[in-house]
N, C-alpha and C positions, 0 to 999 in steps of 0.2 A: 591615516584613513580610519574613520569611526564609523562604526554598523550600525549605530544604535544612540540615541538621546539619551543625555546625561542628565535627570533630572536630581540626583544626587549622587555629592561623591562618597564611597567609601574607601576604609583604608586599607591598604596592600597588602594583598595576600591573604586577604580575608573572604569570606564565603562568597558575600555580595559583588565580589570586587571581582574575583573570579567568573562569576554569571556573568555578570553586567559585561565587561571585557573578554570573553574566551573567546570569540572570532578575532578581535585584533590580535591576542596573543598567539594565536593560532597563524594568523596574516603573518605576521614574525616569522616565524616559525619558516616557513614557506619559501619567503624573502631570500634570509639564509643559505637556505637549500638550492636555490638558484642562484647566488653568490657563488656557491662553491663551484659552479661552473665554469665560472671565469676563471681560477685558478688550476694550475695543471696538478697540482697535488690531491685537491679536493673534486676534482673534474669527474673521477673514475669511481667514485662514492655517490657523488651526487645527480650520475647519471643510472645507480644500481635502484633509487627512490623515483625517478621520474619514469624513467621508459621500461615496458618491460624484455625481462629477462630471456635467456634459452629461446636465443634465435638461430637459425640454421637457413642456408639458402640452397634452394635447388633447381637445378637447369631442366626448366622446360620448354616445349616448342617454342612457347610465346614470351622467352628470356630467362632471365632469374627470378627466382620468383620466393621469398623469407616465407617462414614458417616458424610457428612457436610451439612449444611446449611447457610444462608447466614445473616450476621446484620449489625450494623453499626460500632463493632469491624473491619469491615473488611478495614477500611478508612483506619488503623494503616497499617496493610498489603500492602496496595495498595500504601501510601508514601513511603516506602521502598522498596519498586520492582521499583517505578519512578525513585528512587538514583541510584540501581540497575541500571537499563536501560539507564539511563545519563550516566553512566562509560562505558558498551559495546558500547555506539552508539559512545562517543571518541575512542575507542578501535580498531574498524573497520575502523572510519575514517583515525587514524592515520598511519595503521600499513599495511591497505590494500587498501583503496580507495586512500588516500595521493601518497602512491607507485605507484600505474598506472595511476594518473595523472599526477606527473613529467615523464613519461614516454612517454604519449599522446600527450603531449604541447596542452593540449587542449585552447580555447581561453575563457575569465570570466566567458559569458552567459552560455556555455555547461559546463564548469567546474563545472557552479554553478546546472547543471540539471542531470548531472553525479553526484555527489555527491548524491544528492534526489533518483534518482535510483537507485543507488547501494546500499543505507543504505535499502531502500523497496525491492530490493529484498532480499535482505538476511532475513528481517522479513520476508516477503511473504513465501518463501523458508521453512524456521524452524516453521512458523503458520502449514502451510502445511501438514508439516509432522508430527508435534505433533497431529496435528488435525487429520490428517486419522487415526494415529497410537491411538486415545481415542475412536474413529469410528468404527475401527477393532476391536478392546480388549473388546471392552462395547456391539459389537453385534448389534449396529444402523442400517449396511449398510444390514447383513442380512436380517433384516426383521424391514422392515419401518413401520406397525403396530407400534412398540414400540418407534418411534416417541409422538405419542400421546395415548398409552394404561396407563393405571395406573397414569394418570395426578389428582392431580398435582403434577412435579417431585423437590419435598422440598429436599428428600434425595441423595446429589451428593458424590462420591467416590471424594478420594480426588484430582487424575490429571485432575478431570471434574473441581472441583473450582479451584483450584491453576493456569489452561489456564482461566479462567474469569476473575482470578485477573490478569496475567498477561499483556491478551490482555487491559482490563481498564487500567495498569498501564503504559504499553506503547503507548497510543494512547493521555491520559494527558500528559505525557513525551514531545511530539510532538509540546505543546505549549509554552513551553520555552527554548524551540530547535530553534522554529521561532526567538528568538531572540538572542539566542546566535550565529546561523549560519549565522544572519546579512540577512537574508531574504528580498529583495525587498518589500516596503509599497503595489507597485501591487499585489505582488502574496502570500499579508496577506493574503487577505476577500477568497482567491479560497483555501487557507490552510484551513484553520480556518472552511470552509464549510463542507472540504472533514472528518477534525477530530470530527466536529460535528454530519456529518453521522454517521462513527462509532461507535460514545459513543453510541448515541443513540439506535443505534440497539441494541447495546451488551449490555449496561444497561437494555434494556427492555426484552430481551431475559433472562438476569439473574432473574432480578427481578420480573417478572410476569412467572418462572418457567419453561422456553418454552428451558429452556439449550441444549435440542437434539434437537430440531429443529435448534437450534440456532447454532450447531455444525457443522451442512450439510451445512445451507446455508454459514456459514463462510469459509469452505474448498473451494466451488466453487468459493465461489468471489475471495478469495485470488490465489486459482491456475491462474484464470483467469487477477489478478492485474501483479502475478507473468509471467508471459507473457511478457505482457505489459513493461514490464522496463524489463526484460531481451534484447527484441526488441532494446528497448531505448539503453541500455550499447551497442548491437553492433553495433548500427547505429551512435552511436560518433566513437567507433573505426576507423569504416568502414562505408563512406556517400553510399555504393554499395550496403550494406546489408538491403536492403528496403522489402524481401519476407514473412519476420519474423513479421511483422506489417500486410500483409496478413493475414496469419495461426492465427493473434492475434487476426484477425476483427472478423472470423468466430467463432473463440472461444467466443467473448465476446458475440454475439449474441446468440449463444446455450445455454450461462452463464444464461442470462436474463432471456429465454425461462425457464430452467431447476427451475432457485430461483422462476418465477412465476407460472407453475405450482406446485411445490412443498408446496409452502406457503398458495395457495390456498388449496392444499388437506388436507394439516396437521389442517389448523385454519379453514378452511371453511368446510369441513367435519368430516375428525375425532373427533375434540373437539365437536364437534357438539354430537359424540352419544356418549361418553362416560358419566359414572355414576354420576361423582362426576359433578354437574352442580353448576352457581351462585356464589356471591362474597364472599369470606370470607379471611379477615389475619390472623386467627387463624390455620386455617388448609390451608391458600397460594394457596386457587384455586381462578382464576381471567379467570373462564372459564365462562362470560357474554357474550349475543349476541353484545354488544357495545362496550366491549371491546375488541372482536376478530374483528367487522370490521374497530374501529381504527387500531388494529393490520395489515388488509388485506389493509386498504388505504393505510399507512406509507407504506408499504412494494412495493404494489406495481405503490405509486408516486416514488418513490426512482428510481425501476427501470423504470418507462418512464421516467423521467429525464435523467437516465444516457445514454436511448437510442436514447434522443433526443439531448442532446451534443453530444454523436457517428455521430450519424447522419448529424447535424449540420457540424463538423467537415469533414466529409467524402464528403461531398459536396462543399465543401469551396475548399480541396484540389483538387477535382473535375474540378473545376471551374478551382482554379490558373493554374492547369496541361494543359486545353485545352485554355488557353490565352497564357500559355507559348510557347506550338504547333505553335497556330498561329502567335506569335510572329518571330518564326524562323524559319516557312513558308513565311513570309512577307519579311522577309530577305534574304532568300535564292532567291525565284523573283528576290529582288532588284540587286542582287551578277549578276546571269543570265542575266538578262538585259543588266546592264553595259556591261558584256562581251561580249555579243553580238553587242553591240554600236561600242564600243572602242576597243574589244578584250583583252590581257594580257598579261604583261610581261613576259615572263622565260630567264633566263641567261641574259636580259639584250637586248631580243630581242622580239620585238609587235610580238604576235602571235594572229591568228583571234580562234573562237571558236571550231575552227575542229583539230586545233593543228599546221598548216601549219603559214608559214612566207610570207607574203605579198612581191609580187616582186618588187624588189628596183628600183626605176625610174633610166632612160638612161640619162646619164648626156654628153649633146652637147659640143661637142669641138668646141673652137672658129674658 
């Protein structure tokens, strides 16, 4: 199975040959792995990489009912959704973003930002929607009390872990992507930044318990990322489609607003009165006064940051927009001028600024 057009071959195990082939080898990879299922030796290994881990069932009115929590079986899981996610993100590339760029003719730089945008939005897009759809089904958005009642939340249903692992496995995924998609050394350190955001959160969010909070604030960022590069895809289409970068400003500002109060109420009040107080990893409550306002800093330096690059940015374009005005204000002057000096040709004939033709001098007969 091949992802990708061979227009040259190179030789094994060399740079090229690696790029060019790291989803089939990775397809391998995977193959394997589900091989070993079939075997009762390999069975009990190869089901520690597919499903996850630290399941426990509990009897309730309406039967039995699994519940997960989280260890460091969960690494196995998380390498195997990475290979996963290596094969879809060739899979999109090839099959759909490939196809509307020879379409585009777009030119290297936007080829190369087209591509970025289109693979995030389509993550955006399906985060999105798994994520309200665990939002909906779980009762969060009814009644945000249960953000932080009953903390700490050790006990997760399983499409609450299985999106944690995913979201981890495709944001690691992201760093050797940098290198296979041949990624500019510039725009490593602002990669590399923006994936480090991520883990972060989502790491801290899984692992200090905070998984429905962690849920809300992931749906807004993403709808709001998802914006964003949808914008981007129409504005390579189409350099006229500039209104959609508008409607995205405003959104990302309500975005910020919405995660910082949010974040505050949940970690700075709610945990605040609930029962279970103090550190313990026995029972995974990390409901500390210093641990919730590292939690309240991080959260909200993250977003003055991201509102002081907005910002930054909105003012640069600012700037260049009323230099570009007065560039061809100054020019337009200069045009006028002239014409009024010298006047202007049409058909081959000086005409002055009113439109009329200068009367042609009396030419004396000898």
């Amino acid at each position: 199975m091949a992802f990708r057009r061979r227009n040259k071959s190179y030789p094994f195990f060399s740079q090229e040959f690696l790029i060019q082939n790291h989803a089939d080898i990775v397809f391998c990879l995977v193959v394997l792995i589900l091989i070993g299922l079939m075997f009762e030796v390999t069975s009990k290994t190869a089901f520690q990489f597919i499903l996850p881990q630290y399941n426990t069932s509990i009897q309730t009115p309406d039967g039995e009912v699994s519940f997960y929590h989280y260890g460091w079986r969960d690494c196995f899981a998380i390498v195997f959704y990475i290979f996963i996610t290596l094969i879809l993100h060739a899979v999109v590339q090839e099959y759909i973003l490939d196809k509307i760029n020879r379409r585009l003719h777009l030119s290297k730089s936007k080829h190369t930002k087209f591509n970025e945008s289109g693979q995030l939005s389509v993550f955006h897009l399906v985060s999105s929607l798994w994520c309200l759809y665990i939002l909906i089904t779980e009762g969060y958005i009814s009644d945000l009390t249960s953000l932080w009642e009953n903390y700490p939340h050790i006990q997760l249903r399983f499409q609450v872990k299985f999106f944690y692992l995913c979201q981890l496995a495709y944001w690691l995924h992201a760093v050797p992507e940098l290198y296979f998609q041949k990624v500019r050394k510039e725009e490593v350190p602002r990669q590399l930044l923006i994936i480090g955001l991520y883990l972060l959160h989502i790491s801290a969010a899984y692992l200090l318990n905070l998984t429905r909070l962690g849920l809300v604030l992931l749906f807004l960022q993403y709808i709001s990322e998802l914006g964003f590069h949808v914008a981007k895809l129409f504005y390579f289409t189409d350099e006229s489609h500039c209104k959609l970068f508008n409607i995205w400003a405003v959104a990302f500002i309500l975005t910020r607003l919405f995660i910082l109060t949010l974040s505050v109420l949940v970690v700075g009040f709610g945990l605040a009165r609930v029962e279970v107080q103090g550190f313990s990893l026995e029972t995974g409550s990390f409901n500390t006064l210093l641990i919730r306002m590292v939690v309240l800093l991080v959260v909200c330096f993250t977003q003055a940051w991201l509102l002081w690059k907005f910002i930054h940015f909105q003012l640069r374009r600012w700037r260049e927009y009323c230099q570009e005005q007065a560039a061809r204000k100054r020019v337009k002057q200069q045009v006028k001028a002239i014409k009024r000096e010298t006047g202007y040709h049409e058909n081959g004939i000086v005409k002055l600024e009113n439109g009329t033709s200068p009367r042609p001098k009396k030419i004396k007969s000898p």
